[in-house]
MARGU-200529 format. One record per residue (C-alpha): residue number from 1; chain; x, y, z. Coordinates in nm, 2 decimals, decimal comma. Each point is the difference from the previous one (the first is absolute). Layout:
<pt><resi>NUM</resi><chain>A</chain><xx>X</xx><yy>Y</yy><zz>Z</zz></pt>
...
// end
This chain:
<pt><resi>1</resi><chain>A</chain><xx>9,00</xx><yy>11,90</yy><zz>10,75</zz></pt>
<pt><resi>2</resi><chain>A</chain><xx>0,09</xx><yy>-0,12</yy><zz>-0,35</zz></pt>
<pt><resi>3</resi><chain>A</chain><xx>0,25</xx><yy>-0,19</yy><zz>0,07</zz></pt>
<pt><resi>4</resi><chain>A</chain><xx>-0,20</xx><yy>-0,19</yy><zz>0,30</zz></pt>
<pt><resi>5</resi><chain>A</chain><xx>-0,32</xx><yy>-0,08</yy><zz>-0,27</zz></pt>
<pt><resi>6</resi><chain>A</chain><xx>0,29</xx><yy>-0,17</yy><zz>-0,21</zz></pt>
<pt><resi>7</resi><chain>A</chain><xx>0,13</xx><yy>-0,23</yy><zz>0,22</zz></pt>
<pt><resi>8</resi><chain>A</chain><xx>-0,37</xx><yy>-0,03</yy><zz>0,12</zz></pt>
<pt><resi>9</resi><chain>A</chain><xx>-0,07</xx><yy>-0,07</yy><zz>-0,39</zz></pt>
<pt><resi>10</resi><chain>A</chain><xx>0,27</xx><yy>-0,24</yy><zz>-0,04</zz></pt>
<pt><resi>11</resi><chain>A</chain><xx>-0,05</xx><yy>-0,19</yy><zz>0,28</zz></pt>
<pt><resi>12</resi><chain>A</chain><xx>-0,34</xx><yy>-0,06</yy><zz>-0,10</zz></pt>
<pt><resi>13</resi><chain>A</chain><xx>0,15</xx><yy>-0,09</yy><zz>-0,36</zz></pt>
<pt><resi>14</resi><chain>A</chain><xx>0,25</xx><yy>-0,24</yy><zz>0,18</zz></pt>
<pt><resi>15</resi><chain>A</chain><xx>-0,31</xx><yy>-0,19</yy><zz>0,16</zz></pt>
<pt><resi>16</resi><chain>A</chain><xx>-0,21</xx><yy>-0,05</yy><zz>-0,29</zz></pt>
<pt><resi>17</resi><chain>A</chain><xx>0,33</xx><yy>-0,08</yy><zz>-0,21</zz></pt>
<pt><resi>18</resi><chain>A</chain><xx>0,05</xx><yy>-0,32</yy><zz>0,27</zz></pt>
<pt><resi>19</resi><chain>A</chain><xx>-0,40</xx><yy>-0,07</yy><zz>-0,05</zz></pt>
<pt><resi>20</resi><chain>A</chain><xx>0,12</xx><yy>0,00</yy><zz>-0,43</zz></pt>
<pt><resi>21</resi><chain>A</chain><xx>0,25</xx><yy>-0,25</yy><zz>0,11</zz></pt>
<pt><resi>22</resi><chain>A</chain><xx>-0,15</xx><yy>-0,25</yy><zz>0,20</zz></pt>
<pt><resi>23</resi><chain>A</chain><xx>-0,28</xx><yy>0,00</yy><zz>-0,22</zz></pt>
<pt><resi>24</resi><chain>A</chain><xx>0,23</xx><yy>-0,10</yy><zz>-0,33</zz></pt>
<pt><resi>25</resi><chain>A</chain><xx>0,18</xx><yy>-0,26</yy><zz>0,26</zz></pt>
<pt><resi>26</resi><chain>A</chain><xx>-0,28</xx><yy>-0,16</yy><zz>0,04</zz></pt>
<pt><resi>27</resi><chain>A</chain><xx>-0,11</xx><yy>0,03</yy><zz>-0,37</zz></pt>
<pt><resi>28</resi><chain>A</chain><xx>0,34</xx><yy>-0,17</yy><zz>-0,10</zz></pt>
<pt><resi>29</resi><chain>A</chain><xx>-0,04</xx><yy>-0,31</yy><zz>0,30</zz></pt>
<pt><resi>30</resi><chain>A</chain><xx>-0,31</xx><yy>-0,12</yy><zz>-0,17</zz></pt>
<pt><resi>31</resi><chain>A</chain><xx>0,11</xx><yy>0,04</yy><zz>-0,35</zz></pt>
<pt><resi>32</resi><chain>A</chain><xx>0,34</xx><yy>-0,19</yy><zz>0,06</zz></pt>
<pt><resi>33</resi><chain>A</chain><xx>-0,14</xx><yy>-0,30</yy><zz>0,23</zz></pt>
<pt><resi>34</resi><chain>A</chain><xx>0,12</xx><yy>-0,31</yy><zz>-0,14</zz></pt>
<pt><resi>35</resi><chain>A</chain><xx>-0,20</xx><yy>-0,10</yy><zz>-0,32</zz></pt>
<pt><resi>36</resi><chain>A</chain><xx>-0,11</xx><yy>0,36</yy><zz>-0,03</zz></pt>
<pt><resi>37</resi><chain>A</chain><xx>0,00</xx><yy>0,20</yy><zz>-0,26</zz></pt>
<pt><resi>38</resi><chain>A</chain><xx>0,28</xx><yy>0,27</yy><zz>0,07</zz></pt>
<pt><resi>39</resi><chain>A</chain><xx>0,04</xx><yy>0,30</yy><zz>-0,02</zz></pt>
<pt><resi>40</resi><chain>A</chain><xx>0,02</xx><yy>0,01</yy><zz>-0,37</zz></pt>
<pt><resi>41</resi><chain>A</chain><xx>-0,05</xx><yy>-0,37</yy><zz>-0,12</zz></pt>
<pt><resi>42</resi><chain>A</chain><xx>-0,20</xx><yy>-0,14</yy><zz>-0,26</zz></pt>
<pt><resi>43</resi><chain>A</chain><xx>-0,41</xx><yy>-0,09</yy><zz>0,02</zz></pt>
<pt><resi>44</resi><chain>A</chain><xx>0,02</xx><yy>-0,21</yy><zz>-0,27</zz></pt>
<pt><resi>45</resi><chain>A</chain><xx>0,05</xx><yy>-0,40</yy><zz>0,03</zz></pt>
<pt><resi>46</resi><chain>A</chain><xx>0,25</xx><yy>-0,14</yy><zz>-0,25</zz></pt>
<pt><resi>47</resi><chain>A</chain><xx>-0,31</xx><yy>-0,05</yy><zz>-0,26</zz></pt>
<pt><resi>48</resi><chain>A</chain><xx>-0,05</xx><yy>0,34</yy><zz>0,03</zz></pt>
<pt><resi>49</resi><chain>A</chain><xx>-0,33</xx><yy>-0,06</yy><zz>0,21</zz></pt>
<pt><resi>50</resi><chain>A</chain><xx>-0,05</xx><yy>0,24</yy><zz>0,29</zz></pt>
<pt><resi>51</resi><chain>A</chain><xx>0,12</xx><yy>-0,14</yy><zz>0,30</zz></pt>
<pt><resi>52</resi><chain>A</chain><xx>-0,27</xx><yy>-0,24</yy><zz>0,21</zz></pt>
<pt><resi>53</resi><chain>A</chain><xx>0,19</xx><yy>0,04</yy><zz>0,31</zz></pt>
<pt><resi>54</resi><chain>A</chain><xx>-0,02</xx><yy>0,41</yy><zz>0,07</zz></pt>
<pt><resi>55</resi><chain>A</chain><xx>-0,24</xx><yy>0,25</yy><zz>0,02</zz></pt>
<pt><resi>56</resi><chain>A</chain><xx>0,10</xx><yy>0,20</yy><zz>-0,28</zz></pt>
<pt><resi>57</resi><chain>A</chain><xx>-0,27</xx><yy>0,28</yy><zz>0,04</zz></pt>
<pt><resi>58</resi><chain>A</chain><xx>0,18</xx><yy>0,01</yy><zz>0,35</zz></pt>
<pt><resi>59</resi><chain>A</chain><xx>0,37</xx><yy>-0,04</yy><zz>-0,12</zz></pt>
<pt><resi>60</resi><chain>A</chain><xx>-0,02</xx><yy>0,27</yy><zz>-0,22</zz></pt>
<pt><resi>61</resi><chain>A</chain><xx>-0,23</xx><yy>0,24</yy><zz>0,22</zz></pt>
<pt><resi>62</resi><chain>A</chain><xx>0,32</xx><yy>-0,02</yy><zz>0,27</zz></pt>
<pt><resi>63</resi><chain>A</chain><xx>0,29</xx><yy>0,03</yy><zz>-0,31</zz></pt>
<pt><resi>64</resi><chain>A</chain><xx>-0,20</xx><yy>0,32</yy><zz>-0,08</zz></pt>
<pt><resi>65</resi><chain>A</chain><xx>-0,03</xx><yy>0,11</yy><zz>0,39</zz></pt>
<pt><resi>66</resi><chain>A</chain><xx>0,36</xx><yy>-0,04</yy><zz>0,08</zz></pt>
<pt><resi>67</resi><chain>A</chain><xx>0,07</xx><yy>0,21</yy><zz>-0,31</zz></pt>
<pt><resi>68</resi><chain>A</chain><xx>-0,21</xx><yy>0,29</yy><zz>0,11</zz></pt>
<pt><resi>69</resi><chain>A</chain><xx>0,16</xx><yy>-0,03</yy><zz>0,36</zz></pt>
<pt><resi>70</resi><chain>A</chain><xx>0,36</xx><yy>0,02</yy><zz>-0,14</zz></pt>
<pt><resi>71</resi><chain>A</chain><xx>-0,09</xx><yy>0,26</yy><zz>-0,18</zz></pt>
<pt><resi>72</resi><chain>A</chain><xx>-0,13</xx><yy>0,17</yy><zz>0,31</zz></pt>
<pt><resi>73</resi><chain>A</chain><xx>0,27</xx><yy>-0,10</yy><zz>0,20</zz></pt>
<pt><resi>74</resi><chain>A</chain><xx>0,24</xx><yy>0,19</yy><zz>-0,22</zz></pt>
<pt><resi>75</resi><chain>A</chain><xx>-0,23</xx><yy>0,31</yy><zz>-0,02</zz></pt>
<pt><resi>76</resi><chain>A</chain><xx>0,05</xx><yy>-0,02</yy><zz>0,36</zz></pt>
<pt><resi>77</resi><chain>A</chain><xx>0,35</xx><yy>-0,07</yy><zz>0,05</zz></pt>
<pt><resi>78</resi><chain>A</chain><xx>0,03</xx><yy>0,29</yy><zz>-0,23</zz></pt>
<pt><resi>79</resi><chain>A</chain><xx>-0,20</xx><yy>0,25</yy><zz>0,15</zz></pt>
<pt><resi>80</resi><chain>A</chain><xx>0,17</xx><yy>-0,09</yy><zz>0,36</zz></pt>
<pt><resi>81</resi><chain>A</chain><xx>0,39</xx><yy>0,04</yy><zz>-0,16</zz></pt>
<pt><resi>82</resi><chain>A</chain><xx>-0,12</xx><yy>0,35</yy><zz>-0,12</zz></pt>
<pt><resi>83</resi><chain>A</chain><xx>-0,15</xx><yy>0,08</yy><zz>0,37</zz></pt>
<pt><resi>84</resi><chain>A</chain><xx>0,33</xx><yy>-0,09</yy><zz>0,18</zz></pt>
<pt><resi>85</resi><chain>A</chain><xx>0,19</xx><yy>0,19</yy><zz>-0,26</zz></pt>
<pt><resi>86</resi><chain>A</chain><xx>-0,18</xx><yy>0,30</yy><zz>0,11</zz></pt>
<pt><resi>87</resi><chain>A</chain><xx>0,03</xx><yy>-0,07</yy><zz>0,37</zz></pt>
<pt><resi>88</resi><chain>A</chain><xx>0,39</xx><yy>-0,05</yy><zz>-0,05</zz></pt>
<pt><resi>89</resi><chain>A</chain><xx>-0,04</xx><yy>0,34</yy><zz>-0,21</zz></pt>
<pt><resi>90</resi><chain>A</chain><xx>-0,12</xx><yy>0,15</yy><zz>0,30</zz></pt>
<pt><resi>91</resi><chain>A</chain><xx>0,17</xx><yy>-0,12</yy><zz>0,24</zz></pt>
<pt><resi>92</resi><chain>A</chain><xx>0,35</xx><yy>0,08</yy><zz>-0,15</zz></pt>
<pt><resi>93</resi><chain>A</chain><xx>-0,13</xx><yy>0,37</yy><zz>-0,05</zz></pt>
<pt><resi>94</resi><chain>A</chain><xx>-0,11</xx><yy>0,02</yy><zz>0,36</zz></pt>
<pt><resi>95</resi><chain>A</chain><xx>0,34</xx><yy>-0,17</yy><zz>0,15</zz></pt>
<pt><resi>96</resi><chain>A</chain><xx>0,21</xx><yy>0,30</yy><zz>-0,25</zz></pt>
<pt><resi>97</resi><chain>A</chain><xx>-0,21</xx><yy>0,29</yy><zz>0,09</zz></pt>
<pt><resi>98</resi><chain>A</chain><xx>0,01</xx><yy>-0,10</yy><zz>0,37</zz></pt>
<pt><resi>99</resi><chain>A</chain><xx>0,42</xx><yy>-0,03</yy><zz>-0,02</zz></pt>
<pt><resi>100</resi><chain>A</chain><xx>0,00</xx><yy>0,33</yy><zz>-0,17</zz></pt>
<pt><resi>101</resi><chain>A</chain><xx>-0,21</xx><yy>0,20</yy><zz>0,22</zz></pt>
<pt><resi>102</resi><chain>A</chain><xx>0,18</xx><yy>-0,14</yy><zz>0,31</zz></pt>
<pt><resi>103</resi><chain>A</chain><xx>0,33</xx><yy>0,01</yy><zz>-0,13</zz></pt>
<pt><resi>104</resi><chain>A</chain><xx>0,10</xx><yy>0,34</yy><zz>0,23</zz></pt>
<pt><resi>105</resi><chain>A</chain><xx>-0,17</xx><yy>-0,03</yy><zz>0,30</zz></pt>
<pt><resi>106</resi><chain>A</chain><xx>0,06</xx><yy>-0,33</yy><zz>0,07</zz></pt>
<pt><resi>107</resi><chain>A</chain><xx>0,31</xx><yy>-0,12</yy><zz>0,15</zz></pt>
<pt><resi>108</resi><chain>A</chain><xx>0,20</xx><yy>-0,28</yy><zz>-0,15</zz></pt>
<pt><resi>109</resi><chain>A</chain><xx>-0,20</xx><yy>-0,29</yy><zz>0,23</zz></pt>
<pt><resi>110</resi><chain>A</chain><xx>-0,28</xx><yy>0,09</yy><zz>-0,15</zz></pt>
<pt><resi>111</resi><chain>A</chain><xx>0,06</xx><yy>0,00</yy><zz>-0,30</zz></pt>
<pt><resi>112</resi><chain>A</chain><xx>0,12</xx><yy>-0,29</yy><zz>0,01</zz></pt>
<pt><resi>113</resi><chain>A</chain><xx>-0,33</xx><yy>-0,17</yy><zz>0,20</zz></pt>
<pt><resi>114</resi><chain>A</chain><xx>-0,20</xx><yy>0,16</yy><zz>-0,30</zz></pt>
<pt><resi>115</resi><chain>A</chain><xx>0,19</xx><yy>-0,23</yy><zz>-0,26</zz></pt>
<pt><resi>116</resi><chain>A</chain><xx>0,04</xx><yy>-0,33</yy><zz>0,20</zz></pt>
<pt><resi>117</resi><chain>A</chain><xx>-0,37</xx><yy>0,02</yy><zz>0,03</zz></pt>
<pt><resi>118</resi><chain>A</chain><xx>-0,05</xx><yy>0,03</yy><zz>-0,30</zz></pt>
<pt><resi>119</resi><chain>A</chain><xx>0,23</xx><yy>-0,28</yy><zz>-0,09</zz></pt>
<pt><resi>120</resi><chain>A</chain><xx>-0,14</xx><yy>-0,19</yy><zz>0,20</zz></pt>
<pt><resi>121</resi><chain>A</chain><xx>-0,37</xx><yy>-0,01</yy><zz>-0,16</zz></pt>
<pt><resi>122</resi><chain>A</chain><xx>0,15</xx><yy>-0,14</yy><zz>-0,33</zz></pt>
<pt><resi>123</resi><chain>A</chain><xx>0,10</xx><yy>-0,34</yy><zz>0,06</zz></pt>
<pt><resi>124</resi><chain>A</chain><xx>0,21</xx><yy>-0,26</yy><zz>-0,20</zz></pt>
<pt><resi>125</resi><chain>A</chain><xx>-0,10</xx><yy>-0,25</yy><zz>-0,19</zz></pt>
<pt><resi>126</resi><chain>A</chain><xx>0,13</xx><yy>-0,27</yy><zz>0,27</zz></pt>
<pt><resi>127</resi><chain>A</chain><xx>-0,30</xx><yy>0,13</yy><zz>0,20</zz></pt>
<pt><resi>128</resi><chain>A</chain><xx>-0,32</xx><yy>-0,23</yy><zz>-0,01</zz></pt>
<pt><resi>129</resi><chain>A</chain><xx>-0,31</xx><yy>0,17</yy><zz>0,18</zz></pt>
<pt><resi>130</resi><chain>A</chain><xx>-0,23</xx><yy>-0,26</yy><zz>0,17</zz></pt>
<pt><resi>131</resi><chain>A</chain><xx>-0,33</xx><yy>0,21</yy><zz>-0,06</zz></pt>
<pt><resi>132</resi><chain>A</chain><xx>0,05</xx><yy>0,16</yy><zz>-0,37</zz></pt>
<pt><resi>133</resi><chain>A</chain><xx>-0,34</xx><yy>0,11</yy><zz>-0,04</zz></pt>
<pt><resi>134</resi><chain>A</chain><xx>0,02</xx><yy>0,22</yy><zz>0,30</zz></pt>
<pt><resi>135</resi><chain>A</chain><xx>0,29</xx><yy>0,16</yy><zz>-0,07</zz></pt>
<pt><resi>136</resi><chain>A</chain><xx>0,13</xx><yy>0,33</yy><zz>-0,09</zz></pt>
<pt><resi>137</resi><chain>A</chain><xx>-0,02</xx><yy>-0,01</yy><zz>-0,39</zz></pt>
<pt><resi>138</resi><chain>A</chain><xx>0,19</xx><yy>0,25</yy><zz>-0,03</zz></pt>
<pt><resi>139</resi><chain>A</chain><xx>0,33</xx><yy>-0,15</yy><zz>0,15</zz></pt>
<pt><resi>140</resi><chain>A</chain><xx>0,02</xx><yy>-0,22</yy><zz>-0,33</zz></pt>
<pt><resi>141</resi><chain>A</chain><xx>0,29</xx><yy>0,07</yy><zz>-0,17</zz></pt>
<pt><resi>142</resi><chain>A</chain><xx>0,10</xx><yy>-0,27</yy><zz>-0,30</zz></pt>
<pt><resi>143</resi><chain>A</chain><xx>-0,22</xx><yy>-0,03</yy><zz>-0,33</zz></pt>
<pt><resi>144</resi><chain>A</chain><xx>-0,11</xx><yy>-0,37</yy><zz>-0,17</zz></pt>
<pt><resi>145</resi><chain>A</chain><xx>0,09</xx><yy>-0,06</yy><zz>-0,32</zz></pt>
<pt><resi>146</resi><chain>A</chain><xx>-0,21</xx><yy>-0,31</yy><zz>-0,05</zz></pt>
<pt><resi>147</resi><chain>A</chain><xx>-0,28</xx><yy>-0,18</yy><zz>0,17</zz></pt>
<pt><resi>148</resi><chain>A</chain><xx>-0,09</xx><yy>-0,36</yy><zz>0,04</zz></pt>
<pt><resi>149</resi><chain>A</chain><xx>-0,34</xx><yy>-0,05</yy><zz>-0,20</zz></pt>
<pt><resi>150</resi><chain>A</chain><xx>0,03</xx><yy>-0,37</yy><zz>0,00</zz></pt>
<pt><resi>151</resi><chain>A</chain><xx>0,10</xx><yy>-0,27</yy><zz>0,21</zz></pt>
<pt><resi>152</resi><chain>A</chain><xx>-0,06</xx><yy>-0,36</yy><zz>0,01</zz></pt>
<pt><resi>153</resi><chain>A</chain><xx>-0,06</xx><yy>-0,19</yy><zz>0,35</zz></pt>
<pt><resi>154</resi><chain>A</chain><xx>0,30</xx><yy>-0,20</yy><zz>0,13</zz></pt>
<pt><resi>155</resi><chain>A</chain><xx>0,19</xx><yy>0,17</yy><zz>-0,23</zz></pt>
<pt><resi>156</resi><chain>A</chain><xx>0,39</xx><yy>0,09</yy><zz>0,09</zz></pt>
<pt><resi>157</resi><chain>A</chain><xx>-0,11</xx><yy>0,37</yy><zz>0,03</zz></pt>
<pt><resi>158</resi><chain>A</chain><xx>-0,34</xx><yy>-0,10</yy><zz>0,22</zz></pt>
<pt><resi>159</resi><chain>A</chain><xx>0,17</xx><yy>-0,23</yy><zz>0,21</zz></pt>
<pt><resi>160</resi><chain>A</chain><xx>0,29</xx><yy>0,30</yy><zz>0,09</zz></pt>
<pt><resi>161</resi><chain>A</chain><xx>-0,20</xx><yy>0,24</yy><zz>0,07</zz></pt>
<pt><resi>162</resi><chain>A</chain><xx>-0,13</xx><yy>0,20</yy><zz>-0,28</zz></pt>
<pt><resi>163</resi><chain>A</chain><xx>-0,34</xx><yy>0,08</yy><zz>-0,04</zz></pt>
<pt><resi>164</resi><chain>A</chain><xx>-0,27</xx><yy>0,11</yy><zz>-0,29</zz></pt>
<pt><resi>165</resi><chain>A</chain><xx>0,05</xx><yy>0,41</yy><zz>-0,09</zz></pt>
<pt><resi>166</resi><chain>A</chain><xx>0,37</xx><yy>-0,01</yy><zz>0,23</zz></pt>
<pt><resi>167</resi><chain>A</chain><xx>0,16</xx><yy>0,35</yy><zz>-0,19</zz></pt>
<pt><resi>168</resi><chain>A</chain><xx>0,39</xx><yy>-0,08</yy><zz>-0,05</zz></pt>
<pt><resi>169</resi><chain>A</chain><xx>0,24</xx><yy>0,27</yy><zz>0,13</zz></pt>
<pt><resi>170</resi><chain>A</chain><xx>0,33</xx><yy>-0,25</yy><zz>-0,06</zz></pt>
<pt><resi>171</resi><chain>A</chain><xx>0,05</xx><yy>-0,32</yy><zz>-0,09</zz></pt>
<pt><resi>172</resi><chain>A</chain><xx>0,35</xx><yy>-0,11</yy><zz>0,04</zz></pt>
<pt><resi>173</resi><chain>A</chain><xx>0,20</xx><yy>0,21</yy><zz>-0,19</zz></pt>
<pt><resi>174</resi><chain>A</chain><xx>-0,32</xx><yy>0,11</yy><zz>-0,19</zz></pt>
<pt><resi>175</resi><chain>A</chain><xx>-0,14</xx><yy>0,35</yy><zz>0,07</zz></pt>
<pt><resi>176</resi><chain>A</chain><xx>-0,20</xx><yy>0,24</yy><zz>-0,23</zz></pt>
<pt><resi>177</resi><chain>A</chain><xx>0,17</xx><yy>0,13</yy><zz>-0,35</zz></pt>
<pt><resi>178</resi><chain>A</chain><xx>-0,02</xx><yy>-0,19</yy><zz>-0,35</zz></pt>
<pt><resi>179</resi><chain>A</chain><xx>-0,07</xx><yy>-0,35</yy><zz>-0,15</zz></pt>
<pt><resi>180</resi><chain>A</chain><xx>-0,15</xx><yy>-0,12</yy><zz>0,33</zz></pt>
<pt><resi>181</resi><chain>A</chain><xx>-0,15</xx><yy>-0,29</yy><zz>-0,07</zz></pt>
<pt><resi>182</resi><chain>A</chain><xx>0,32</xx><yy>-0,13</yy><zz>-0,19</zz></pt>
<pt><resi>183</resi><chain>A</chain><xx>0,21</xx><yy>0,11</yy><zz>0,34</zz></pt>
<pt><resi>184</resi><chain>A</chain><xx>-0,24</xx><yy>-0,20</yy><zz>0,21</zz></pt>
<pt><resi>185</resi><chain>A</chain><xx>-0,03</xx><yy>-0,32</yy><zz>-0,19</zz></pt>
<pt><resi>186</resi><chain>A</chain><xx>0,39</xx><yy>0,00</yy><zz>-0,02</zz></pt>
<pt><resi>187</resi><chain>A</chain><xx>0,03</xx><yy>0,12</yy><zz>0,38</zz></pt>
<pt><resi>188</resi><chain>A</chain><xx>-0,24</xx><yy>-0,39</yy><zz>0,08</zz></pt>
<pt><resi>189</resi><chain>A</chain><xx>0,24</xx><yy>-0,15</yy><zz>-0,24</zz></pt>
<pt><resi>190</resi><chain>A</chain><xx>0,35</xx><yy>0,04</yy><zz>0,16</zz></pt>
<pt><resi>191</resi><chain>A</chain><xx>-0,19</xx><yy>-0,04</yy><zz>0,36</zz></pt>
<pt><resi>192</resi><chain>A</chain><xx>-0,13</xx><yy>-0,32</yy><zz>-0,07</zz></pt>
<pt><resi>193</resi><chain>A</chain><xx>0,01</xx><yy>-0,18</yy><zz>0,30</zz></pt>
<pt><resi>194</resi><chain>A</chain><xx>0,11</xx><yy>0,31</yy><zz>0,21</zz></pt>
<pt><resi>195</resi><chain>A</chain><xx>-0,19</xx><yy>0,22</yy><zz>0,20</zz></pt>
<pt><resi>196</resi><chain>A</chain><xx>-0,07</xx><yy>0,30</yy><zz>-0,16</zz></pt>
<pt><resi>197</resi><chain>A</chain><xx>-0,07</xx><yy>0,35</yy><zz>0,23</zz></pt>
<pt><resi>198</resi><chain>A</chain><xx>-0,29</xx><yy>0,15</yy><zz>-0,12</zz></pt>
<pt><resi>199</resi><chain>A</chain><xx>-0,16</xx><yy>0,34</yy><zz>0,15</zz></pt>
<pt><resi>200</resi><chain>A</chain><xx>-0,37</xx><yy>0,04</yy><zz>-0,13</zz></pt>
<pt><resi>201</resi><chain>A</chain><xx>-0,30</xx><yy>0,27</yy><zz>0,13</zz></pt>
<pt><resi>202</resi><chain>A</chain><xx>-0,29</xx><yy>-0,13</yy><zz>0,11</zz></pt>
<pt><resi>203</resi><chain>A</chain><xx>-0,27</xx><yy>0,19</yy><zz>0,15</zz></pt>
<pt><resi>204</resi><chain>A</chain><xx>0,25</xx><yy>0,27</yy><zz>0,04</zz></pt>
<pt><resi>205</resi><chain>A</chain><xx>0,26</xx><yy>-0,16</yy><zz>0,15</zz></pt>
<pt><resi>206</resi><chain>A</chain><xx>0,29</xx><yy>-0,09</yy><zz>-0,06</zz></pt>
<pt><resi>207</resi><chain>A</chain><xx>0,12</xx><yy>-0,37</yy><zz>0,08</zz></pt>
<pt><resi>208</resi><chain>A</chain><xx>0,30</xx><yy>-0,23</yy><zz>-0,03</zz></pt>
<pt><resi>209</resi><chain>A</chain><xx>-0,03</xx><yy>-0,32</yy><zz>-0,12</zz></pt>
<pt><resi>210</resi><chain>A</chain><xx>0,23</xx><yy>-0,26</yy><zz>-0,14</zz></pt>
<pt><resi>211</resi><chain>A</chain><xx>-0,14</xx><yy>-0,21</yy><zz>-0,33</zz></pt>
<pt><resi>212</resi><chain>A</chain><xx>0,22</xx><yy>-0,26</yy><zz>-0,15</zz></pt>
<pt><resi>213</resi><chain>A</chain><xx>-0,06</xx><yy>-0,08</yy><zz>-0,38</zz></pt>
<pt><resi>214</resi><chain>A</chain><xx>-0,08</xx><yy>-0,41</yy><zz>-0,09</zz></pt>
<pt><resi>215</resi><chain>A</chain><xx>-0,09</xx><yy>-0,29</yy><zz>-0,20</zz></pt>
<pt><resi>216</resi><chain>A</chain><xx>-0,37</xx><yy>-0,11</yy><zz>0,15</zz></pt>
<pt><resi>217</resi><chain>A</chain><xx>-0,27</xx><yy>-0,17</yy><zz>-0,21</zz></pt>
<pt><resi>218</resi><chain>A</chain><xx>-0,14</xx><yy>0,37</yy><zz>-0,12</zz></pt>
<pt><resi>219</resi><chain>A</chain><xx>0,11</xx><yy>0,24</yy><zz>-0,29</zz></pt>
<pt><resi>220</resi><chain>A</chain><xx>0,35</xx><yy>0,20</yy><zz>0,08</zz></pt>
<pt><resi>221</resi><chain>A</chain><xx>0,21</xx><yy>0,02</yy><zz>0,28</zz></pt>
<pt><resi>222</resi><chain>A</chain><xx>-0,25</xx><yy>0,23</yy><zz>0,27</zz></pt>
<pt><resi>223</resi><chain>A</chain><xx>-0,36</xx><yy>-0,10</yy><zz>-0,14</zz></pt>
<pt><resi>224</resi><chain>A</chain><xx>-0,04</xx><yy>0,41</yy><zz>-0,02</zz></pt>
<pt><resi>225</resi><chain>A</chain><xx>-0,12</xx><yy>0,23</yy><zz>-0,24</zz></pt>
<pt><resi>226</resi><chain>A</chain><xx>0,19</xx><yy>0,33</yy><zz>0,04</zz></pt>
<pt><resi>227</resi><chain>A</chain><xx>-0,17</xx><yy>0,36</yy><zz>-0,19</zz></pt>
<pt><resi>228</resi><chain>A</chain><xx>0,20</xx><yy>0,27</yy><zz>-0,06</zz></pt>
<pt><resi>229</resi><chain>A</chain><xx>-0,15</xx><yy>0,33</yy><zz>0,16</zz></pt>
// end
């Protein structure tokens, strides 16, 4: 019963996590429309007038929204890692306890049926589940280090795939231990021009993509903010 009001719980919290997300998408279109003001950019003309061609009342209302929903959308992100954690907790004391108590009174076939089953319920990271939201949150196996809190439209990262609070599991050669941001920046730097694999979380599961790091008319080689979790 507990363990089915978790994954009840944290498929609710996987739900209003997307809601978070397209919410701030939408936040960040209108702020980084051509002539806009950005995500971060200055009010001020170069006289150091307010700006005559925002709403600046408005501008800073949505800054100040999109703050409070990142800051959500972490709380959330957060409390749905801790939830699987406990499912996979679970789950892995089940699966012993069930191999232990069968161990002499069941003949080698089925023992053997008992662990491919159970094999068979965690999948690799090469699998990409069409209906994440629906799924069995507790076969999730790999845990983000960083998530995608930014990302500028047409963008290398936007135009390959990635997408506003994407968790990374691996980015080429990249995967979760120290001086992360340093690893990444230099993983986009000797990929420049190459297609990098890139295994990211989002809304619980796990996807392939394929981003490849280069010179457009934005800032850096993706157009991507990555946070460390």
């Amino acid at each position: 019963m507990v363990g089915t009001n978790l994954k009840a719980e944290t498929m609710s919290l996987m739900e209003k996590r997307t809601a978070v997300e397209a919410e701030m998408n939408a936040i960040i279109h209108r702020l980084s429309q051509p002539g806009g003001p950005g995500l971060s950019g200055n009010l001020i003309d170069a006289e150091g007038f307010p700006r005559s061609d925002i709403d600046i009342l408005h501008v800073r209302a949505e800054r100040r929204r999109l703050a409070e929903l990142r800051n959500d959308h972490q709380e959330i992100s957060e409390k749905i890692n801790e939830n699987i954690q406990l499912l996979h907790s679970a789950r892995l004391s089940n699966v012993s306890s069930c191999v232990k108590d069968s161990g002499n009174d069941a003949d080698s076939n089925q023992n053997s049926s008992l662990v491919n089953a159970d094999a068979s319920a965690f999948p690799s990271n090469n699998i990409q589940r069409d209906s994440p939201v629906s799924m069995d949150v507790d076969l999730i196996i790999s845990k983000p280090f960083a998530l995608i809190d930014e990302i500028t439209d047409a963008s290398p990262a936007a135009e390959d795939g990635l997408q506003l609070g994407d968790q990374i599991v691996k980015f080429g050669k990249v995967e979760a231990g120290e001086n992360l941001l340093e690893r990444l920046a230099s993983e986009g730097r000797s990929n420049l021009g190459q297609a990098v694999p890139v295994v990211i979380m989002r809304q619980g599961a796990v996807i392939n993509l394929t981003v490849t790091p280069r010179t457009w008319q934005g800032r850096g080689l993706l157009g991507c903010h990555f946070r460390i979790l």
